[in-house]
N, C-alpha and C positions, 0 to 999 in steps of 0.2 A: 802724658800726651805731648807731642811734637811741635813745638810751636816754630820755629826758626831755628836756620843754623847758619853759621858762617865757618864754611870746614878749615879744620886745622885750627880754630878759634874760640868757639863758642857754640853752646848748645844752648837754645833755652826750648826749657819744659813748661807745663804748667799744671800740677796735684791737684785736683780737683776736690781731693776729700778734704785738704785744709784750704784750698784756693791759694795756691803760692805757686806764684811766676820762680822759677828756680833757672840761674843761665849757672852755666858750668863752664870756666875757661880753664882754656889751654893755656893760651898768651894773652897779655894786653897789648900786644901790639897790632891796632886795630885803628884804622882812619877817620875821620868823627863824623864820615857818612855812615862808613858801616857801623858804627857805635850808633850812632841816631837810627837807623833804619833798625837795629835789632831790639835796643830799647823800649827805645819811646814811639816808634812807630809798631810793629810784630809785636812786641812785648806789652805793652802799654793797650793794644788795641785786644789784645787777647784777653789780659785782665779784666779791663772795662765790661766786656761781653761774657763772662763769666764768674765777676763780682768778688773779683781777685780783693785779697787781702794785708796777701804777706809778699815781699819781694824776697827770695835767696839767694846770694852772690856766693858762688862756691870755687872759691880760688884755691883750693889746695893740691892743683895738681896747674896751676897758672905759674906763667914768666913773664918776666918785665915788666913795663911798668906804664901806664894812661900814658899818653900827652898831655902836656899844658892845657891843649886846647879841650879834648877829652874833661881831663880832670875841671875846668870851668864851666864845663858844657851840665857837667852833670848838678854842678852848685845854683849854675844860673837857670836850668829848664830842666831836670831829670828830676830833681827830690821835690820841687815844688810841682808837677807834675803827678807823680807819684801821690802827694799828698791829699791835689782836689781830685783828684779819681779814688779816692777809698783807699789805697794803700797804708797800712796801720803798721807796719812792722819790717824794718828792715833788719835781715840776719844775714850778719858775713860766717866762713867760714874762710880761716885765715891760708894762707901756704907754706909751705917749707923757705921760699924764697923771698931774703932779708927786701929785696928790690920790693918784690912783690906785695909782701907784707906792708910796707911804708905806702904804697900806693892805695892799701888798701883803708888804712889808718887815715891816712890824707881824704878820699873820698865820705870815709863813713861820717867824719866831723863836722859835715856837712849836713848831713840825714835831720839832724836833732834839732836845728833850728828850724825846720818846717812840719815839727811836730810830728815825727814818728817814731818810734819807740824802736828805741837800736837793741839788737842781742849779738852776741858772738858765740856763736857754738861750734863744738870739734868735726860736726860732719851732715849734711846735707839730712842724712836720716835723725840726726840728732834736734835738727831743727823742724822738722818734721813732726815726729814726737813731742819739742815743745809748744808748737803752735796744738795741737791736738788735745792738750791741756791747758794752754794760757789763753789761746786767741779768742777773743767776746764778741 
C-alpha cells in the first residue's frame, strides 16, 4: 500500500501482513523538510494508525549521501520517535554505493541506543520473510 512519495526520491510503502513501513530510495539527496514530511510526519503517522512494527530502509538502488542536518535529524527526533510509537525493528537493506552505504552505517548506529533491534538484510523481500518469523 501507497503511503507517500517524493518522486525521483523515495517511495514509502507500508505491508500490512508484517506491519512494516518500507521507503525505497533512489537518492538521499533530500532536504530535511522533505525527509521530515516523509518520515516522521506520512510515515510515522501511517504506522501509528495501523500498528506499524518494523521500519525498512531499502537503499540498494540509492545514491548519495543524508546531510548533516538530515543525518542529526534522524538521531535527535526520528529513532526516538520511531521507538515511543511501537516501532520494534529497524532493517536496512545496504547498496552498491560506497557513499551510500556509509551513510547508511552512520544512521543505523543510532537505532540501538533507543532500543530497537537493528537487522541488515540483502533485499526488502528478505526482510519481509524475516519479520514473518521473528517479529512478536
Amino acid at each position: 500500500m501507497s503511503v507517500y512519495t517524493i518522486p525521483g526520491k523515495l517511495n514509502v510503502e507500508f505491508n500490512s501482513e508484517v506491519k512494516a513501513i518500507i521507503d525505497t530510495w533512489t537518492t538521499y539527496q533530500v532536504s530535511l523538510d522533505e525527509f521530515r514530511e516523509a518520515v516522521l510526519v506520512k510515515g510515522m503517522d501511517h504506522a501509528k494508525a495501523h500498528g506499524g512494527i518494523a521500519w525498512i530502509v531499502d537503499s540498494s538502488k540509492a545514491v548519495g549521501a543524508f546531510s548533516r542536518e538530515c543525518q542529526n535529524f534522524i538521531g535527535s527526533d526520528i529513532f526516538p520517535a520511531f521507538a515511543k510509537n511501537g516501532i520494534k525493528y529497524f532493517i536496512t537493506i545496504n547498496s552498491s554505493s560506497p557513499l551510500t552505504n556509509l551513510t547508511v552505517k552512520e544512521y543505523r548506529a543510532k537505532a540501538g541506543p533507543n532500543g530497537l533491534q537493528l537487522v541488515e538484510m540483502p533485499s526488502a523481500a528478505a526482510a519481509i520473510d524475516w519479520l514473518k518469523t521473528n517479529a512478536k
